[in-house]
C-alpha positions in Angstrom: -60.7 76.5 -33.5 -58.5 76.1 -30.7 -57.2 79.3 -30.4 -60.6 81.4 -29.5 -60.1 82.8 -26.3 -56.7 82.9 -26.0 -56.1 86.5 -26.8 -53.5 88.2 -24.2 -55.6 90.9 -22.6 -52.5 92.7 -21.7 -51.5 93.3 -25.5 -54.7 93.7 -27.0 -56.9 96.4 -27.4 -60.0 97.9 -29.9 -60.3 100.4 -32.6 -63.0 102.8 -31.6 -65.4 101.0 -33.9 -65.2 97.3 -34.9 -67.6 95.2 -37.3 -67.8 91.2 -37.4 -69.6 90.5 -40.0 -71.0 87.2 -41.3 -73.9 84.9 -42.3 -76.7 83.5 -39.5 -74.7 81.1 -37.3 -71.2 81.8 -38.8 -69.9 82.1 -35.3 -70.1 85.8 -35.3 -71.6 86.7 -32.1 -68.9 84.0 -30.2 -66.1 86.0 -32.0 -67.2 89.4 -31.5 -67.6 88.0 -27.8 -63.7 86.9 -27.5 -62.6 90.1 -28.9 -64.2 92.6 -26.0 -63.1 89.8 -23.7 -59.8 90.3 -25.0 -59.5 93.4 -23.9 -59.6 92.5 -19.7 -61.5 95.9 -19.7 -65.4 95.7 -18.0 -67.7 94.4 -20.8 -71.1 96.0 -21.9 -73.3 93.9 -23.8 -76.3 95.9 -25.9 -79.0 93.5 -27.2 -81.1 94.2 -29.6 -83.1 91.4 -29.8 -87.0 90.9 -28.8 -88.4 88.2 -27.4 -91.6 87.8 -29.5 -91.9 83.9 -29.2 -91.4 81.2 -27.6 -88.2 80.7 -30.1 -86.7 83.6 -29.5 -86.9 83.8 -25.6 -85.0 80.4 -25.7 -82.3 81.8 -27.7 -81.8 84.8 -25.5 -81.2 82.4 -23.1 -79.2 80.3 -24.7 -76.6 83.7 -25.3 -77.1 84.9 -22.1 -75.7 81.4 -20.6 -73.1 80.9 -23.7 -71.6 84.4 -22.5 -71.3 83.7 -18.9 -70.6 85.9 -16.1 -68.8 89.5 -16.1 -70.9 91.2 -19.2 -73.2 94.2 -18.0 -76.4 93.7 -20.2 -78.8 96.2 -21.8 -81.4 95.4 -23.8 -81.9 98.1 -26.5 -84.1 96.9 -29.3 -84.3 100.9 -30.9 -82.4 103.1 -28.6 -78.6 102.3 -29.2 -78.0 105.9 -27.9 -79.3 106.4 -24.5 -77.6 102.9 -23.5 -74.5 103.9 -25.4 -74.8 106.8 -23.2 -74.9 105.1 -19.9 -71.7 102.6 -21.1 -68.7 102.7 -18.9 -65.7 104.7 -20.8 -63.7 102.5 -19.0 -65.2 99.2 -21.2 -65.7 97.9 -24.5 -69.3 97.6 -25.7 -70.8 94.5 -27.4 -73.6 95.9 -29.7 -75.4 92.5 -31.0 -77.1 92.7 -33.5 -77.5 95.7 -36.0 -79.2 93.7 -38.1 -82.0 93.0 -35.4 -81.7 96.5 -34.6 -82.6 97.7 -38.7 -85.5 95.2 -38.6 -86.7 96.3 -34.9 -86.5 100.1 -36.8 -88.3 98.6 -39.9 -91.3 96.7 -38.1 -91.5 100.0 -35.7 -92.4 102.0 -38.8 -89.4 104.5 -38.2 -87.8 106.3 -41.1 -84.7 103.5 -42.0 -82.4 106.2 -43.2 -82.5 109.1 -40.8 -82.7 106.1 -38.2 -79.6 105.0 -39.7 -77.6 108.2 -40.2 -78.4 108.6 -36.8 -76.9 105.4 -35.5 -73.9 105.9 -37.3 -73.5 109.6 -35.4 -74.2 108.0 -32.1 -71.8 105.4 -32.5 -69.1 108.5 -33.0 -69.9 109.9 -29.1 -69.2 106.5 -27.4 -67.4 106.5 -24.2 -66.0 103.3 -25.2 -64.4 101.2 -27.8 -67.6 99.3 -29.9 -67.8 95.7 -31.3 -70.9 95.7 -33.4 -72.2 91.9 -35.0 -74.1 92.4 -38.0 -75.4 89.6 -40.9 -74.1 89.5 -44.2 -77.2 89.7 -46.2 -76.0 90.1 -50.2 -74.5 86.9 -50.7 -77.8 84.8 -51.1 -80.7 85.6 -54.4 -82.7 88.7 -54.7 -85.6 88.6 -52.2 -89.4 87.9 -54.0 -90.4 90.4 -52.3 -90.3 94.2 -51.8 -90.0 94.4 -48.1 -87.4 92.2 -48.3 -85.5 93.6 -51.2 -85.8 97.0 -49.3 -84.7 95.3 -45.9 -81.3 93.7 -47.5 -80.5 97.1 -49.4 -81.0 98.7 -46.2 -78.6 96.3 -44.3 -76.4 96.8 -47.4 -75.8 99.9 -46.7 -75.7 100.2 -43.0 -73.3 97.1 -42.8 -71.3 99.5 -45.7 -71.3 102.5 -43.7 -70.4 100.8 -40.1 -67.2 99.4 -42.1 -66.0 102.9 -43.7 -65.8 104.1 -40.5 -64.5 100.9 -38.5 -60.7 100.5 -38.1 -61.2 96.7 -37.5 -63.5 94.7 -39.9 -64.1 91.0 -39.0 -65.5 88.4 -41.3 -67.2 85.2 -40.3 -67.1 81.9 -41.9 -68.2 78.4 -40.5 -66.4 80.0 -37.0 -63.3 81.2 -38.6 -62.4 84.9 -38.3 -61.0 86.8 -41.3 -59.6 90.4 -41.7 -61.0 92.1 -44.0 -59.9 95.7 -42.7 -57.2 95.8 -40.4 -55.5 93.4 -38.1 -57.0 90.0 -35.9 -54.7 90.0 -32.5 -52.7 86.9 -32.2 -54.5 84.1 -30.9 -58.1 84.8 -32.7 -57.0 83.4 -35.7 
């Protein structure tokens, strides 16, 4: 995929609300990535990962390095609003992942569907253009369990809802970006 990162930043700009969606390791994150760079504007990067293991510490790491210099990073595991808040207007915001972010609401014992609706107003005051990575999660069997059944509904929905209201949708495949609402700049695809 040769043509990642060669987007002309001085053609190229974001919807107020963009969604790459995609399975675990599609490429998603490294797409979502090369779009805000795109852009040449100053880059904010929400996390919303936590580093409960050993694991997990590694791979923030790992994005951290893969990203490289010139991101602005906040780490948000719950509290998309107060760092969406503090965002530059000037930049484009990297929101990765709200699929960490559901289950960080989940495990936190939070009500999933005011925490949701309330996500999807905050994301409607941003200073700034958003790129939000989420997982594909209805593709694979019904969950064996309940909590899992209600996680993937939950996702469902909330990846649903994020792409009503985005005028870019991404898709994800084995590192190959696909429209599936609106238009990929030249050079992504």
């Amino acid at each position: 995929m040769t043509a990642i990162g060669s987007v002309s930043a001085s053609t190229f700009s974001l919807p107020a609300l963009t969604l790459v969606i995609g399975g675990a390791r599609s490429g998603k994150s490294r797409i979502a990535e090369t779009l805000v760079t795109a852009t040449g504007r100053p880059r904010t990067y929400i996390a919303t990962a936590q580093a409960f293991d050993t694991e997990m510490r590694d791979r923030i790491t790992r994005h951290l390095t893969d990203r490289g210099p010139g991101w602005t990073t906040i780490e948000a595991p719950l509290d998309i609003a107060t760092a969406l808040a503090g965002s530059d207007p000037a930049g484009t915001i990297l929101l990765d992942c709200a699929t960490l972010w559901l289950s960080n609401v989940m495990l936190a014992g939070h009500n999933v569907d005011r925490a949701c609706q309330a996500l999807l107003e905050t994301f409607a005051t941003s200073p700034a253009p958003i790129v939000i990575v989420s997982n594909e999660v209805g593709m694979g069997i019904v969950p064996e369990n309940a909590l899992a059944r209600h996680f993937r509904d939950a996702q469902g929905r909330l990846n649903q809802n994020i792409a009503a209201r985005a005028g870019l949708v991404v898709g994800v495949m084995a590192g190959l970006p696909f429209a599936l609402k609106g238009t990929l700049p030249e050079g992504i695809v």
